[in-house]
C-alpha positions as CSV (number, residue, x, y, z in Angstrom):
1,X,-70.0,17.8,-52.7
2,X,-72.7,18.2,-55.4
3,X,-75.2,21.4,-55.2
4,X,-78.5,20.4,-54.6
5,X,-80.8,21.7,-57.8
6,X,-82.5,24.6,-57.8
7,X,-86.3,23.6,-57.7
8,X,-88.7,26.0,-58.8
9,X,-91.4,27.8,-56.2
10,X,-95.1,27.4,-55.7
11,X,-97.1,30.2,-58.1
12,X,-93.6,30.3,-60.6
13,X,-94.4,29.8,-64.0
14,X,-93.3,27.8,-66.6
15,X,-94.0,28.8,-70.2
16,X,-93.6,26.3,-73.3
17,X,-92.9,27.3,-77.3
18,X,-96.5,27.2,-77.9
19,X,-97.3,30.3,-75.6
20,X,-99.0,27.7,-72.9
21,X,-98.6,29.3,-69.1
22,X,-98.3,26.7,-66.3
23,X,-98.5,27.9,-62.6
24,X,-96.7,25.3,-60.1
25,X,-99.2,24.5,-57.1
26,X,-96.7,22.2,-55.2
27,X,-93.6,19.9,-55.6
28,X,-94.6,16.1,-56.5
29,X,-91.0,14.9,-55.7
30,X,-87.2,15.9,-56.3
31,X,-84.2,14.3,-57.1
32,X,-80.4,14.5,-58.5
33,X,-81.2,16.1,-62.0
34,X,-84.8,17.9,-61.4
35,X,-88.7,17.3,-60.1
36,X,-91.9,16.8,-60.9
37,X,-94.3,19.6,-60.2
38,X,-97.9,19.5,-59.7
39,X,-99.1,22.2,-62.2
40,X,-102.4,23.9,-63.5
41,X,-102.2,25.6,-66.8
42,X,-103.2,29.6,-66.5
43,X,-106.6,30.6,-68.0
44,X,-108.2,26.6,-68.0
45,X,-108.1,25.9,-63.9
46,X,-109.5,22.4,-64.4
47,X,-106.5,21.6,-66.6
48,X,-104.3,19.7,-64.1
49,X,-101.0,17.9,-64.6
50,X,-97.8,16.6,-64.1
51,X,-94.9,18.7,-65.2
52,X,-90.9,16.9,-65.1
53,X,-87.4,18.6,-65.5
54,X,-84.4,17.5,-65.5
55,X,-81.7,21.2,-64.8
56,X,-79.3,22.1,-66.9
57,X,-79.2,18.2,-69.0
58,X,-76.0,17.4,-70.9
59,X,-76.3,15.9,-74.4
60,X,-76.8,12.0,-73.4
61,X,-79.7,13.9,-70.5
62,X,-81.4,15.2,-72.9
63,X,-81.8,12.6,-75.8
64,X,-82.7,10.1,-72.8
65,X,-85.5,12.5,-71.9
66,X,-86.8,13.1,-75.6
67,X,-86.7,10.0,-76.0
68,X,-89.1,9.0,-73.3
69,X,-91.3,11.8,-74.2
70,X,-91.5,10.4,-77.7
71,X,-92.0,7.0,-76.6
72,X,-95.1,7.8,-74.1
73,X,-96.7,10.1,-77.2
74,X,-97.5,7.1,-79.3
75,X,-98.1,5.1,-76.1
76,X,-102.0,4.4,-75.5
77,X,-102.3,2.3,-72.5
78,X,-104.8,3.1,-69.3
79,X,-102.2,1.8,-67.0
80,X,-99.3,4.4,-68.8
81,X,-99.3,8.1,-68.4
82,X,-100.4,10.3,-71.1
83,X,-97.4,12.4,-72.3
84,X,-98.6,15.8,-73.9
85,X,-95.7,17.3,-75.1
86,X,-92.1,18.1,-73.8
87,X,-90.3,20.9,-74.4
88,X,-87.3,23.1,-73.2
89,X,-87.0,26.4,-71.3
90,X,-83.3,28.0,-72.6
91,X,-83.5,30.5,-69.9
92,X,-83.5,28.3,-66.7
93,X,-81.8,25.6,-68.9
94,X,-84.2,23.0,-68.3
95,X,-85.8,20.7,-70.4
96,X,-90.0,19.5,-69.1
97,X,-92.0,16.7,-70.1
98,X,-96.1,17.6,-69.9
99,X,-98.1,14.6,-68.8
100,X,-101.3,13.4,-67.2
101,X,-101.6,13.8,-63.3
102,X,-102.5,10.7,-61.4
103,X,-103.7,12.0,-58.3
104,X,-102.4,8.6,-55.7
105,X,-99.5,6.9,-53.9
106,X,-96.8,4.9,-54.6
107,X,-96.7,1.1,-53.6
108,X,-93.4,1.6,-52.0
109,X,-94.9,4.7,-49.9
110,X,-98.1,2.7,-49.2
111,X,-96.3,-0.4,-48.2
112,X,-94.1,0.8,-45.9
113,X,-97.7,1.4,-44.1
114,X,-98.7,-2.0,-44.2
115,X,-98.3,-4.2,-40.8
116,X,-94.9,-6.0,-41.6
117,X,-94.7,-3.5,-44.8
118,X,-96.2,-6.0,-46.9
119,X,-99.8,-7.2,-48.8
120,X,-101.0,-10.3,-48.9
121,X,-100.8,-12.2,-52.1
122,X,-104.2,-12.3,-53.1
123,X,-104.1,-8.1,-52.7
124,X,-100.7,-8.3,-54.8
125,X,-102.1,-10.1,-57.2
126,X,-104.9,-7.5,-58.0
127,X,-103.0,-4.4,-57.7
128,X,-100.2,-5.7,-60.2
129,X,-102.6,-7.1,-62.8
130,X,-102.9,-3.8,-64.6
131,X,-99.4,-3.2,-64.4
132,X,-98.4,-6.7,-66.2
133,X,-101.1,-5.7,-68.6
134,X,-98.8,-2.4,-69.5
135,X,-95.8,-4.3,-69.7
136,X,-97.8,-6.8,-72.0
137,X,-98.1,-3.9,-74.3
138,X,-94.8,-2.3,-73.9
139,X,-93.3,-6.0,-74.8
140,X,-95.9,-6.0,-78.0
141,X,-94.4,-2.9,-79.9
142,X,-92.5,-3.0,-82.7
143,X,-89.7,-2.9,-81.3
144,X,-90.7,-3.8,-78.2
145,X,-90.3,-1.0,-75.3
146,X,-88.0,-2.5,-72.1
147,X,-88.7,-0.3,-68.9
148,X,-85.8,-1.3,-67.5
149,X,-87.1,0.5,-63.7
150,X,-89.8,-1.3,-62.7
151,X,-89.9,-0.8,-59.0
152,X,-93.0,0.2,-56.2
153,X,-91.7,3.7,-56.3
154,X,-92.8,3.9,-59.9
155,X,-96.1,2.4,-59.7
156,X,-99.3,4.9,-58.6
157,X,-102.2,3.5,-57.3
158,X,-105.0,6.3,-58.3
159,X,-106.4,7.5,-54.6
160,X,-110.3,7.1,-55.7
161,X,-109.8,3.6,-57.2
162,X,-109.0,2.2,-61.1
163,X,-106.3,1.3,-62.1
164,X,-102.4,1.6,-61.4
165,X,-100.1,3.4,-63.4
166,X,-96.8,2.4,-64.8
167,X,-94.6,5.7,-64.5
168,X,-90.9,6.9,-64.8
169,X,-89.8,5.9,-68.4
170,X,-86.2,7.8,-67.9
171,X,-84.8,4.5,-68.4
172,X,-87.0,2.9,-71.4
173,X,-85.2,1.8,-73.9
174,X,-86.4,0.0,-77.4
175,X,-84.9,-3.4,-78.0
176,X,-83.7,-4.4,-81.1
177,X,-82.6,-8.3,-80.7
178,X,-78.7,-8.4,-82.2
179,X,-77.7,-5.1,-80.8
180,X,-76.1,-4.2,-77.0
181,X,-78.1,-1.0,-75.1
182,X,-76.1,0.3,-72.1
183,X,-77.8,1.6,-69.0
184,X,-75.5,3.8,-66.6
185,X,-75.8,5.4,-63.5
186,X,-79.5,5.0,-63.9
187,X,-80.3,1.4,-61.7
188,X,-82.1,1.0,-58.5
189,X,-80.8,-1.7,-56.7
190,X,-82.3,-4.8,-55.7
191,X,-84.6,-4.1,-58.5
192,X,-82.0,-4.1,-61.4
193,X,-80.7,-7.3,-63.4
194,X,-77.3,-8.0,-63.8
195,X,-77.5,-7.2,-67.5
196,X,-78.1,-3.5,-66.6
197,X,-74.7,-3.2,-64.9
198,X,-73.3,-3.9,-68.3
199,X,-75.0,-4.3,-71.7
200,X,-77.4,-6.6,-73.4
201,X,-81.0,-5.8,-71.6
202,X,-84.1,-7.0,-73.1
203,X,-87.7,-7.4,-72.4
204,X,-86.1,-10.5,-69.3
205,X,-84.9,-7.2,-67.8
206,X,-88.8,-6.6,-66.9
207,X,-89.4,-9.9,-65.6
208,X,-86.6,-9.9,-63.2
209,X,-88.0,-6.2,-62.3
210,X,-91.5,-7.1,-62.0
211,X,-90.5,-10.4,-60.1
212,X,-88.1,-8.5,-57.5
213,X,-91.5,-6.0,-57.0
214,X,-93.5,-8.6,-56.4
215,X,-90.9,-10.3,-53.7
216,X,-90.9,-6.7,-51.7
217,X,-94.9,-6.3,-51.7
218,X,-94.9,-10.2,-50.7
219,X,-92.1,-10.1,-48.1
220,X,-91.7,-6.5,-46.6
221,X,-87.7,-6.7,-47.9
222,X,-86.1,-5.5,-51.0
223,X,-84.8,-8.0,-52.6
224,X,-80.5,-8.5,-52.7
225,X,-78.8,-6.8,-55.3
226,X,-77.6,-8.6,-58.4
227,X,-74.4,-7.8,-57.9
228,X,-74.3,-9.0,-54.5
229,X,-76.0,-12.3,-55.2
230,X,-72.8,-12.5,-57.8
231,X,-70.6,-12.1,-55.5
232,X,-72.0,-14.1,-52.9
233,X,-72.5,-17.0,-55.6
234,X,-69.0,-17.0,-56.4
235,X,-67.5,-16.6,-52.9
236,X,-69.7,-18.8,-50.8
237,X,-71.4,-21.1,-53.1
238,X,-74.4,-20.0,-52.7
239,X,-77.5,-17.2,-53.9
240,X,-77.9,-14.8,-51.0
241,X,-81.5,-14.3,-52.1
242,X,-83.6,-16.0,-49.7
243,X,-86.7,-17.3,-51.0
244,X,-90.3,-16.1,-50.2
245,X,-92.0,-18.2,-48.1
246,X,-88.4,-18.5,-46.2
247,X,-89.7,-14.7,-45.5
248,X,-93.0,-15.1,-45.5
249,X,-94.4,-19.0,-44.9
250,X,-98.0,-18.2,-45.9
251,X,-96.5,-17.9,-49.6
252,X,-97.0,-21.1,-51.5
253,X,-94.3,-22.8,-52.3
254,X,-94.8,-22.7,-56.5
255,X,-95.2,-18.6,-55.8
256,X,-91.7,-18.9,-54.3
257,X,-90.5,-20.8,-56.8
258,X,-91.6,-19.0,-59.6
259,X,-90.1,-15.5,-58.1
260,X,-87.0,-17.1,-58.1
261,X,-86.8,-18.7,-61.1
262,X,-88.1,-14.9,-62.6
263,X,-85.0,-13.2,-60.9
264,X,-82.4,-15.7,-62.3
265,X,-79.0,-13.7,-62.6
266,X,-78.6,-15.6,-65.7
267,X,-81.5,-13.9,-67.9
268,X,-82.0,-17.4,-69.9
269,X,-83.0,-19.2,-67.0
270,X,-86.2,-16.7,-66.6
271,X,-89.6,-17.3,-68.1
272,X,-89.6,-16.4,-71.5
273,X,-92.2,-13.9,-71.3
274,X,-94.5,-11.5,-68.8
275,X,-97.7,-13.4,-69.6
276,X,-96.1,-17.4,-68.9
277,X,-94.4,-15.6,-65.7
278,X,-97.9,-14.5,-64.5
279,X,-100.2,-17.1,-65.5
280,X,-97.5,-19.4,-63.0
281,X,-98.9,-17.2,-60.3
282,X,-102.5,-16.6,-61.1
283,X,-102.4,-20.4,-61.4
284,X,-101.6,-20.5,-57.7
285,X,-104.1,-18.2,-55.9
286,X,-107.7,-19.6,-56.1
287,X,-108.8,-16.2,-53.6
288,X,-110.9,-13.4,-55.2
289,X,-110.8,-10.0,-53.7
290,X,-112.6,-6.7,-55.1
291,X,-111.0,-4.1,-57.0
292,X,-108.1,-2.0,-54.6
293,X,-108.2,1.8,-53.7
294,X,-105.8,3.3,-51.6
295,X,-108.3,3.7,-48.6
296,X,-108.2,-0.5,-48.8
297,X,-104.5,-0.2,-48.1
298,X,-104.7,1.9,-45.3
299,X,-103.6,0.3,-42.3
300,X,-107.2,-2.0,-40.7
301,X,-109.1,-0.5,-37.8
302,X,-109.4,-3.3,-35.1
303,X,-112.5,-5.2,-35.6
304,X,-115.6,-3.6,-34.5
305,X,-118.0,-5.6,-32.2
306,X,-121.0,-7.1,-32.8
307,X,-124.1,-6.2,-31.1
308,X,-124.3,-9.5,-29.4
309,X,-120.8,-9.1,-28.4
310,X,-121.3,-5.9,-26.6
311,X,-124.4,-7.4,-24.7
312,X,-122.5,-10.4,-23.3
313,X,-119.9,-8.1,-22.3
314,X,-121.6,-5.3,-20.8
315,X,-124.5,-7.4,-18.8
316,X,-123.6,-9.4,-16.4
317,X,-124.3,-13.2,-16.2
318,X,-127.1,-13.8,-13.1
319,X,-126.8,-16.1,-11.4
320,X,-128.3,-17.1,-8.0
321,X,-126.3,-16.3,-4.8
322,X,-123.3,-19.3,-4.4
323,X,-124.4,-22.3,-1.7
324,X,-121.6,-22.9,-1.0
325,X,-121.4,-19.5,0.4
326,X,-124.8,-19.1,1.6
327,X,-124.6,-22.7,3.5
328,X,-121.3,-21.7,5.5
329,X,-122.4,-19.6,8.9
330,X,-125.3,-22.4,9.1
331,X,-122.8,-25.1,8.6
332,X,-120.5,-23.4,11.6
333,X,-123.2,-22.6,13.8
334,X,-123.9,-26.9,13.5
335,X,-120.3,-27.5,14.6
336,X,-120.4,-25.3,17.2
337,X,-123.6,-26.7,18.8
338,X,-122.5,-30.6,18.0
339,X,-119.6,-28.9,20.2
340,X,-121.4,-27.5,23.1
341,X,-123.6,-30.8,23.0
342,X,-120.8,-33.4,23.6
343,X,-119.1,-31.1,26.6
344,X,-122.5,-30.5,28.1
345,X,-123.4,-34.6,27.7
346,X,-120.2,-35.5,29.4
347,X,-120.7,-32.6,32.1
348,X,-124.6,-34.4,32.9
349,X,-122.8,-37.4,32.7
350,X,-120.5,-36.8,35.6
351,X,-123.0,-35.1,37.6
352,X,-125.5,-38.4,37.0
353,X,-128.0,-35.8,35.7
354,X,-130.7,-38.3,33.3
355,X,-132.9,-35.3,31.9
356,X,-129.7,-32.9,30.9
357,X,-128.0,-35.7,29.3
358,X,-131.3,-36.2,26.9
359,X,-131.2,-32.7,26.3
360,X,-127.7,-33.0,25.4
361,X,-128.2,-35.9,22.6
362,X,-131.4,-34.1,21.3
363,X,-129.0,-31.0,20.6
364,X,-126.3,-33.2,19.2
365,X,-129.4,-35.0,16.8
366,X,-130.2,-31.6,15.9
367,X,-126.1,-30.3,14.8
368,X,-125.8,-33.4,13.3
369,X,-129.5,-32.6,10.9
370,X,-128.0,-29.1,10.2
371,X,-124.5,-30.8,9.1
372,X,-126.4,-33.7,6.8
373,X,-128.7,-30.7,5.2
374,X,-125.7,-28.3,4.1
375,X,-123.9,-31.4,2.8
376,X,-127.1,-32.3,0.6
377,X,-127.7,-28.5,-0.9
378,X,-124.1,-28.1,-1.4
379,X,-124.2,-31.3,-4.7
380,X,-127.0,-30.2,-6.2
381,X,-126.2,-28.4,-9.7
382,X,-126.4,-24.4,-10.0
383,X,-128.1,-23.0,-12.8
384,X,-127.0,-19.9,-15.0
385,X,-128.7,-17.8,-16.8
386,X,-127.0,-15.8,-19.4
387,X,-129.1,-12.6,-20.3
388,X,-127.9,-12.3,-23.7
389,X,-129.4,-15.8,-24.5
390,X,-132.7,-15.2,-23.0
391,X,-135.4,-15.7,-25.1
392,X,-136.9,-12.3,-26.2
393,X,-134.6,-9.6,-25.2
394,X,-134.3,-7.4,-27.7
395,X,-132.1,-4.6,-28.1
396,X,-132.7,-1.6,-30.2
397,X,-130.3,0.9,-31.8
């Protein structure tokens, strides 16, 4: 069982060649070989930044780490992190990489957040435009730069707005066409090509990367790993990677296609470069949105009510008494006299009594008016009047 690294305390200092104290206000994040500290350097409080180790490196550790210092110093990119200098530290046997601090979240951390832990493509669209810009950039250097980790977890998306940032070049690697670069031991799955389980990466690497990123913002799931989609090629006939809008049907069909076709296992089959790969899917969003902070990815409040709203659901709708409601003891009180009229008009008419037997009929005329009158109020339309509607009400806040 491997020992877990020593990582360094708040308020311990770490001092570089140049005589430069840093103080260590709080861990940013740990792993196998080191962190990344949040630091302010001693004597300038305002100078804030992020400082990365890697304990105790062995020969291959430390070149890989040089070399992405070296590689982020002639770098100038808004959507890259600005390296200042790295350095080693012979007594805790540790060598640090100085750069800018990007005070934000990761898209993995923020959209595990997200209802169904994914963005809409509109809001995918927008917060990965900056980081194809980068890779533009990286892809433009002589030689170009292949990132070779392009992943959520290693995008930031800055906390008070801008732009994201591109970070975690431990596995950059400059590609010189002809010649085979091996990448071991450092892959994240479902986000590496098959090419980095063996040799021969290239700037395609990115694209499947940046294609498999976009698939897990689009569709809440990581996307299979390479070698699994191998195997399952091979052994059932046919690509375990589901496509998008399988996922996620709201995805257009030509965004589905174009992921797919950008994650190819073989890396000829992908779009030649970054900018044809994007301009498929710019091509097939027609939405605007404004520029993305993290407080836009928070998780949306439910809808607040309008004013209106709140009025028709907190006054209630008058309306007049019900007639059929009102008209029933009247109606009863007819049936029970039409009632008493027939009995008494057959009683009169066994005792041969003239005068009780008209009295009798005039009651039974008058039961019979009652009846005819209920029956006549009871079809005529009811009116409503809803209060919210009424013509000046007004209400004030």
């Amino acid at each position: 069982m491997q020992q877990e690294p020593f990582i360094l305390p708040e308020k311990a200092i770490v001092r570089d060649p140049q005589g430069n104290v840093y103080v260590i206000e709080s861990v940013l994040g740990k792993g196998e070989f080191g962190a990344v500290y949040l630091v302010r350097e001693r004597g300038n409080l305002h100078n804030i930044f992020a400082l990365k180790e890697v304990i105790n490196p062995d020969k291959g550790a430390r070149e890989r780490f040089a070399f992405e210092g070296e590689i982020l110093k002639r770098l100038n990119h808004k959507s890259l992190p600005r390296v200042h200098r790295v350095f080693e530290n012979d007594g805790l046997k540790r060598v640090y990489l100085l750069m800018g601090y990007v005070h934000g979240q990761n898209l993995e951390h923020l959209r595990l957040k997200q209802s169904g832990h994914c963005f809409s493509l509109p809001l995918v669209l927008d917060l990965m435009t900056p980081i194809v810009d980068a890779l533009v950039y990286l892809h433009a250097q002589d030689p170009p730069i292949v990132h070779r980790d392009i992943k959520p977890a290693n995008i930031i998306v800055p906390t008070g707005g801008g732009n994201a940032v591109l970070a975690d070049f431990g596995s950059a690697k400059e590609y010189v066409p002809g010649s085979a670069t091996t990448m071991v031991g450092h892959r994240s799955p479902g986000y590496a090509a098959i090419e980095q389980y063996r040799t021969g990466t290239n700037t395609r690497t990115d694209i499947y990367g940046l294609a498999a990123t976009l698939y897990a913002l689009l569709t809440g799931q990581t996307p299979v790993d390479a070698l699994s989609r191998v195997l399952g090629s091979v052994t059932e006939g046919v690509d375990p990677l589901k496509p998008a809008n399988q996922l996620k049907p709201t995805i257009p069909q030509p965004v589905a296609h174009a992921l797919q076709q950008a994650m190819s296992i073989n890396s000829t089959d992908r779009f030649e470069t970054v900018e044809e790969f994007w301009q498929v899917l710019q091509d097939s969003v027609t939405q605007k949105i404004p520029r993305t902070t993290t407080k836009d990815l928070a998780p949306s409040p439910p809808p607040k009510e309008s004013i209106e709203d709140r009025i028709t659901q907190s006054v209630p709708v008058m309306q007049p008494a019900s007639s059929t409601h009102s008209h029933v003891p009247l109606r009863v009180i007819a049936v029970l006299l039409a009632i008493i009229a027939l009995a008494a008009a057959f009683f009169s008419y066994l005792s041969s009594s003239t005068i009780l037997l008209l009295c009798c009929l005039v009651l039974l005329f008058l039961s019979l008016a009652a009846l005819l009158y209920t029956l006549t109020t009871r079809s005529r339309p009811r009116k409503t009047h809803n209060l919210s509607k009424t013509k000046g009400f007004e209400t004030k806040m």
